[in-house]
C-alpha positions, 0 to 999 in steps of 0.5 A: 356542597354548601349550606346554600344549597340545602335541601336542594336535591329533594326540592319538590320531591314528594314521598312517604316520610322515613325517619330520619334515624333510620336514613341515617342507619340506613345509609352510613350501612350501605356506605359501609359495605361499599368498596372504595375510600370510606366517608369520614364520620365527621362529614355525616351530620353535615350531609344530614343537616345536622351541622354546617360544613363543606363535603369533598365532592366524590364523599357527596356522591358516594352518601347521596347514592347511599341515602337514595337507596337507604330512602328507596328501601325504608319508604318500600318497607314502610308502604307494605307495612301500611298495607299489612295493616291496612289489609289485617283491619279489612279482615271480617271477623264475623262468623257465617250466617249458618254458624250462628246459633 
């Protein structure tokens, strides 16, 4: 893929924010336990965005599908996250009528 079409694939896409250090943990893992050619390190800061490049297309294939999964988790985790604290701020600290004194 080209720099032309950057940011393409998520036009339009609306989700919770993830770090983008944790996607990219995140995602180089998972392509790492998957069987098959390996990505070479040099083409993930031009996936990322993070410097200008061409990336074979079955390397493009194999990271997006990572980075789907990667985005998938990390924005699940982080929405249970948000309701644990969300449900931990609802608790009632108050003590009962009766137990007053």
């Amino acid at each position: 893929m080209c720099d032309c079409l950057e940011g393409e694939d998520d036009a339009g896409a609306a989700g919770p924010a993830v770090p983008l250090d944790a996607l990219m943990a995140r995602t180089r893992a998972l392509e790492a336990r998957k069987p098959g050619e390996r990505v070479p390190d040099r083409l993930w800061p031009v996936f990322f965005g993070l410097a200008s490049g061409s990336i074979p297309w079955p390397h493009h294939q194999r990271m997006l599908a990572c980075r789907q999964t990667a985005f998938a988790f990390l924005a699940a985790d982080r929405a249970a996250r948000r309701r644990a604290r969300s449900a931990a701020m609802r608790r009632c600290t108050a003590e009962a009528p009766e137990r007053r004194a």
